[in-house]
C-alpha positions in Angstrom: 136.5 63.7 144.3 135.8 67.5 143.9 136.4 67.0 140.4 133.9 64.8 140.0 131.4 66.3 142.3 131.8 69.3 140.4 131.0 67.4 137.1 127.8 65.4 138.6 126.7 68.8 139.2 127.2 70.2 136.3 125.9 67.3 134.4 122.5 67.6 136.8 122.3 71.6 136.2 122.3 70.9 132.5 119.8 68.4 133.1 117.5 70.5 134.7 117.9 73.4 131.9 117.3 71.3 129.4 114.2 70.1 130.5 112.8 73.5 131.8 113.8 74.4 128.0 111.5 71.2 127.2 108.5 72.0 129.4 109.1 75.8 128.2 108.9 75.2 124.7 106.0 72.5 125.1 103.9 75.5 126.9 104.6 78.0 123.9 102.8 74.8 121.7 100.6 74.1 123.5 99.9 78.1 123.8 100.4 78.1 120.4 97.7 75.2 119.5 94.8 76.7 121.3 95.9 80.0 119.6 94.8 77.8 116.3 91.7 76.7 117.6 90.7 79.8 118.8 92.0 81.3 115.2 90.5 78.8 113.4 87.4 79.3 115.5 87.4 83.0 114.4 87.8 82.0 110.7 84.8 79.9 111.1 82.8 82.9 112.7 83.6 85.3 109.8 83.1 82.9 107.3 79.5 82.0 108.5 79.3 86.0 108.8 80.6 85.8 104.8 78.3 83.7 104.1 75.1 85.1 105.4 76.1 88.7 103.9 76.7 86.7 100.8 72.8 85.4 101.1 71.5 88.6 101.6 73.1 89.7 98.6 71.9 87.2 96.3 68.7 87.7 97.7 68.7 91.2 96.4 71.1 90.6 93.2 67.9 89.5 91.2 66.1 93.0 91.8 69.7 94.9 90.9 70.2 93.2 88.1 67.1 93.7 86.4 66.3 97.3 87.9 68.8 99.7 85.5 67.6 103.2 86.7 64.5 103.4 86.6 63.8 101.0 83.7 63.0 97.4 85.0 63.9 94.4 83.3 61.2 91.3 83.5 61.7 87.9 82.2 58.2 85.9 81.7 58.9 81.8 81.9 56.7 79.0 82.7 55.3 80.1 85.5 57.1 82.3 86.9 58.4 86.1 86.8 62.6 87.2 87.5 62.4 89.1 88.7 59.6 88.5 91.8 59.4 91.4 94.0 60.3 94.9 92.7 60.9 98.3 94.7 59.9 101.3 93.4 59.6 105.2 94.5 56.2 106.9 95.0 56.0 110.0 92.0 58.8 108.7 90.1 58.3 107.8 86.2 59.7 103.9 85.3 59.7 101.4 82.2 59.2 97.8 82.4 60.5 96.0 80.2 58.8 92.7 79.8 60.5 89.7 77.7 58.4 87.1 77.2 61.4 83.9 77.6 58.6 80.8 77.7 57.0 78.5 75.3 53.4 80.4 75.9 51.9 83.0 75.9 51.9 85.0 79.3 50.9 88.9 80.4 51.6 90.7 83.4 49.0 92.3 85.6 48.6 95.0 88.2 45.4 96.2 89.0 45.3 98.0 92.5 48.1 100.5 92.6 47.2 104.1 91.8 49.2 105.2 88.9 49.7 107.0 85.8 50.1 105.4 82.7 52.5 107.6 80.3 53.4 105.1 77.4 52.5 101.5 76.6 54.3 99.4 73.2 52.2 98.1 70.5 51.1 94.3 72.2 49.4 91.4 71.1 45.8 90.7 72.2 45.2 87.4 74.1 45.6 84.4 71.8 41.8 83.8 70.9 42.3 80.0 71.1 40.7 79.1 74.1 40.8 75.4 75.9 37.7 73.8 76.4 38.1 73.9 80.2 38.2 77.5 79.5 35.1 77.0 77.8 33.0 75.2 80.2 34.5 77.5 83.4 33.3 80.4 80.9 37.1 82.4 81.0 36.8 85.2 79.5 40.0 86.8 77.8 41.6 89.8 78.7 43.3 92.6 76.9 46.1 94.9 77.1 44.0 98.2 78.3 45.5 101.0 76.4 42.0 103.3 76.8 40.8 105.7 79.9 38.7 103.1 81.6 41.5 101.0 82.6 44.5 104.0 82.7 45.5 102.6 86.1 45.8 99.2 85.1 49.7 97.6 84.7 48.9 94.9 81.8 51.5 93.8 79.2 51.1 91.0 76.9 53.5 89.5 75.6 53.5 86.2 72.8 56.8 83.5 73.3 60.4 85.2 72.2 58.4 88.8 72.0 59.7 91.7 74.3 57.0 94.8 75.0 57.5 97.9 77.5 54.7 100.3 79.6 55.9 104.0 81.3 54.1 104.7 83.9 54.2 106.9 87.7 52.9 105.0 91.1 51.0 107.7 92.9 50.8 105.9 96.1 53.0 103.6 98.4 52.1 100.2 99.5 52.5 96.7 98.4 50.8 95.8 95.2 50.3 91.7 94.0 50.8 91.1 90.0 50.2 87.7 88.4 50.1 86.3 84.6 46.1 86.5 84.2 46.5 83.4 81.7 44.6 80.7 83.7 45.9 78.9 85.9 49.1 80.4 85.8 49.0 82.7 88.6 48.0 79.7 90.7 51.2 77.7 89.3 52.9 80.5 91.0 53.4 83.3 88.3 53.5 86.5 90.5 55.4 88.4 92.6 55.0 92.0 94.4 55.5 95.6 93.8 56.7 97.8 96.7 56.5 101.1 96.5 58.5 103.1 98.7 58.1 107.0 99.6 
Protein backbone atom coordinates (compact mmCIF):
# COMPACT_ATOMS: atom_id res chain seq x y z
CA UNK A 1 0.00 0.00 0.00
CA UNK A 2 3.07 2.27 0.66
CA UNK A 3 4.25 1.26 -2.53
CA UNK A 4 1.63 2.51 -4.22
CA UNK A 5 1.01 5.55 -2.30
CA UNK A 6 4.43 6.36 -2.96
CA UNK A 7 3.88 5.94 -6.74
CA UNK A 8 0.42 8.07 -6.91
CA UNK A 9 2.64 10.61 -5.47
CA UNK A 10 5.15 10.48 -7.55
CA UNK A 11 2.94 10.24 -10.52
CA UNK A 12 1.06 13.64 -9.11
CA UNK A 13 4.53 15.47 -8.42
CA UNK A 14 5.42 14.83 -12.01
CA UNK A 15 2.20 16.09 -12.91
CA UNK A 16 2.43 19.19 -11.34
CA UNK A 17 6.10 19.78 -12.79
CA UNK A 18 5.18 19.20 -15.95
CA UNK A 19 2.57 21.57 -16.08
CA UNK A 20 4.41 24.41 -14.09
CA UNK A 21 7.02 23.59 -17.13
CA UNK A 22 3.80 24.16 -19.39
CA UNK A 23 2.50 27.38 -17.89
CA UNK A 24 6.37 28.48 -17.57
CA UNK A 25 7.18 27.99 -21.08
CA UNK A 26 3.69 29.43 -22.27
CA UNK A 27 4.70 32.77 -20.19
CA UNK A 28 8.25 33.07 -21.97
CA UNK A 29 5.80 32.99 -25.48
CA UNK A 30 3.70 34.81 -24.59
CA UNK A 31 6.66 37.25 -23.20
CA UNK A 32 8.18 36.55 -26.14
CA UNK A 33 5.09 37.59 -28.63
CA UNK A 34 4.61 40.97 -27.13
CA UNK A 35 8.40 41.33 -27.44
CA UNK A 36 7.50 41.04 -31.39
CA UNK A 37 4.90 43.41 -31.38
CA UNK A 38 6.65 45.78 -29.50
CA UNK A 39 9.81 44.92 -31.91
CA UNK A 40 7.89 45.09 -34.81
CA UNK A 41 6.35 48.21 -33.48
CA UNK A 42 9.84 49.79 -33.29
CA UNK A 43 10.67 48.71 -36.83
CA UNK A 44 7.64 50.40 -37.94
CA UNK A 45 8.81 53.68 -35.92
CA UNK A 46 12.29 53.76 -37.60
CA UNK A 47 11.06 52.94 -40.82
CA UNK A 48 8.43 55.89 -40.94
CA UNK A 49 11.61 57.82 -39.47
CA UNK A 50 13.51 56.23 -42.79
CA UNK A 51 11.21 57.28 -44.75
CA UNK A 52 10.65 60.92 -43.83
CA UNK A 53 14.66 61.44 -43.75
CA UNK A 54 14.41 59.79 -47.14
CA UNK A 55 11.85 62.68 -48.27
CA UNK A 56 13.79 65.34 -47.06
CA UNK A 57 16.54 64.14 -49.06
CA UNK A 58 14.90 63.89 -52.28
CA UNK A 59 13.62 67.06 -51.63
CA UNK A 60 17.02 68.46 -51.63
CA UNK A 61 18.72 65.78 -54.16
CA UNK A 62 17.35 68.05 -57.17
CA UNK A 63 19.37 71.21 -55.95
CA UNK A 64 22.71 68.81 -55.22
CA UNK A 65 22.59 67.28 -58.22
CA UNK A 66 22.53 70.13 -60.41
CA UNK A 67 24.68 72.63 -58.07
CA UNK A 68 28.57 71.19 -58.80
CA UNK A 69 30.57 73.90 -56.86
CA UNK A 70 29.66 76.76 -57.70
CA UNK A 71 28.53 76.04 -61.26
CA UNK A 72 24.62 75.35 -61.46
CA UNK A 73 23.16 73.06 -63.73
CA UNK A 74 19.52 74.19 -65.27
CA UNK A 75 17.33 72.08 -67.48
CA UNK A 76 14.53 74.30 -69.44
CA UNK A 77 11.31 71.84 -70.39
CA UNK A 78 7.87 72.73 -71.15
CA UNK A 79 7.13 74.66 -68.60
CA UNK A 80 9.07 74.19 -66.09
CA UNK A 81 12.73 74.64 -64.62
CA UNK A 82 14.94 71.45 -62.67
CA UNK A 83 16.05 72.58 -60.96
CA UNK A 84 13.23 75.03 -59.02
CA UNK A 85 14.74 76.74 -56.14
CA UNK A 86 18.45 77.29 -55.91
CA UNK A 87 20.74 78.48 -52.82
CA UNK A 88 23.45 80.55 -53.34
CA UNK A 89 26.16 82.60 -51.07
CA UNK A 90 26.11 86.41 -50.96
CA UNK A 91 29.77 87.73 -52.70
CA UNK A 92 30.55 84.52 -54.22
CA UNK A 93 31.16 84.22 -58.20
CA UNK A 94 28.79 81.14 -59.86
CA UNK A 95 27.95 79.77 -63.54
CA UNK A 96 24.65 78.70 -64.61
CA UNK A 97 24.51 76.55 -66.96
CA UNK A 98 21.29 76.56 -68.76
CA UNK A 99 20.18 73.56 -71.22
CA UNK A 100 17.44 74.20 -73.07
CA UNK A 101 15.70 70.13 -72.98
CA UNK A 102 12.01 71.36 -74.61
CA UNK A 103 10.51 71.52 -78.01
CA UNK A 104 10.45 75.69 -77.69
CA UNK A 105 12.16 78.10 -77.22
CA UNK A 106 12.47 79.36 -73.47
CA UNK A 107 14.92 82.04 -71.42
CA UNK A 108 15.47 82.44 -67.93
CA UNK A 109 14.98 85.66 -66.08
CA UNK A 110 16.07 87.44 -62.95
CA UNK A 111 15.59 90.90 -62.61
CA UNK A 112 15.61 92.09 -58.89
CA UNK A 113 18.76 90.68 -57.27
CA UNK A 114 21.70 93.02 -57.03
CA UNK A 115 24.51 91.40 -58.82
CA UNK A 116 27.44 91.46 -60.95
CA UNK A 117 27.48 90.18 -64.19
CA UNK A 118 31.20 88.74 -65.06
CA UNK A 119 30.57 86.61 -68.28
CA UNK A 120 27.53 85.79 -70.42
CA UNK A 121 27.86 82.92 -73.75
CA UNK A 122 27.12 84.02 -77.16
CA UNK A 123 22.82 83.46 -77.13
CA UNK A 124 20.17 83.65 -79.46
CA UNK A 125 17.79 86.62 -79.62
CA UNK A 126 14.06 85.88 -79.07
CA UNK A 127 12.55 84.03 -82.06
CA UNK A 128 11.07 87.08 -84.02
CA UNK A 129 8.02 85.05 -85.01
CA UNK A 130 5.43 86.29 -82.89
CA UNK A 131 1.62 84.70 -82.46
CA UNK A 132 -1.04 86.87 -83.26
CA UNK A 133 -2.29 86.85 -79.70
CA UNK A 134 1.04 88.29 -79.18
CA UNK A 135 0.15 90.69 -81.63
CA UNK A 136 -3.12 91.98 -80.56
CA UNK A 137 -1.95 91.99 -76.50
CA UNK A 138 1.07 94.11 -78.16
CA UNK A 139 4.08 91.56 -76.46
CA UNK A 140 6.95 92.93 -76.94
CA UNK A 141 10.11 90.64 -77.19
CA UNK A 142 12.90 90.54 -74.98
CA UNK A 143 16.58 90.08 -75.31
CA UNK A 144 19.47 88.67 -73.71
CA UNK A 145 20.98 92.04 -72.06
CA UNK A 146 24.65 91.85 -72.51
CA UNK A 147 25.14 95.97 -72.20
CA UNK A 148 25.38 98.38 -68.95
CA UNK A 149 21.78 99.25 -68.79
CA UNK A 150 20.72 95.95 -67.88
CA UNK A 151 24.23 94.53 -66.01
CA UNK A 152 22.10 93.39 -63.16
CA UNK A 153 19.75 91.51 -65.06
CA UNK A 154 20.06 87.27 -65.02
CA UNK A 155 18.63 86.54 -68.68
CA UNK A 156 19.71 83.49 -70.75
CA UNK A 157 18.14 82.45 -73.90
CA UNK A 158 18.26 79.55 -75.01
CA UNK A 159 16.69 77.81 -78.59
CA UNK A 160 15.45 73.74 -78.16
CA UNK A 161 18.66 71.15 -77.74
CA UNK A 162 20.96 74.55 -77.31
CA UNK A 163 22.98 74.88 -73.89
CA UNK A 164 24.25 78.66 -72.89
CA UNK A 165 26.03 79.79 -69.57
CA UNK A 166 26.18 83.57 -67.53
CA UNK A 167 29.04 84.18 -64.48
CA UNK A 168 27.93 86.32 -62.33
CA UNK A 169 28.27 87.53 -58.12
CA UNK A 170 24.83 88.28 -55.91
CA UNK A 171 25.65 91.25 -53.89
CA UNK A 172 22.84 90.94 -51.59
CA UNK A 173 20.83 88.17 -49.70
CA UNK A 174 17.19 87.63 -50.03
CA UNK A 175 14.82 85.54 -52.13
CA UNK A 176 14.69 86.43 -55.76
CA UNK A 177 11.56 84.92 -58.26
CA UNK A 178 12.86 83.92 -62.00
CA UNK A 179 10.44 82.81 -64.69
CA UNK A 180 10.69 81.98 -68.67
CA UNK A 181 9.59 85.61 -70.00
CA UNK A 182 8.13 83.69 -73.12
CA UNK A 183 4.35 84.35 -72.70
CA UNK A 184 2.40 82.60 -70.92
CA UNK A 185 5.00 80.41 -69.76
CA UNK A 186 5.72 81.66 -66.50
CA UNK A 187 1.96 81.50 -65.73
CA UNK A 188 2.06 77.68 -66.86
CA UNK A 189 4.37 77.49 -63.98
CA UNK A 190 7.94 78.06 -65.41
CA UNK A 191 9.82 79.58 -62.36
CA UNK A 192 11.22 78.84 -59.33
CA UNK A 193 13.42 80.96 -56.67
CA UNK A 194 16.90 82.03 -55.92
CA UNK A 195 17.94 82.17 -52.25
CA UNK A 196 20.78 83.80 -51.41
CA UNK A 197 22.28 83.09 -48.24
CA UNK A 198 25.06 85.19 -46.20
Amino acid sequence: MRKKRYTFLLVVSLLMIISLVGCGSGEKEDTSKSDDTATSEEDMKNNDQAEKNQADKNSNKEQEAAQKGNTIEITATEMKFEPSQITLKKGQEYEFVMTNDGQVFHDFVEDEMDMEMTFMSEMPDHPDETSMLDRLLGTKKTYAHGDEKHKKTLHMNANPGQTVSIKFIPKETGEFEFYCSVPGHKEAGMKGTIIVEE
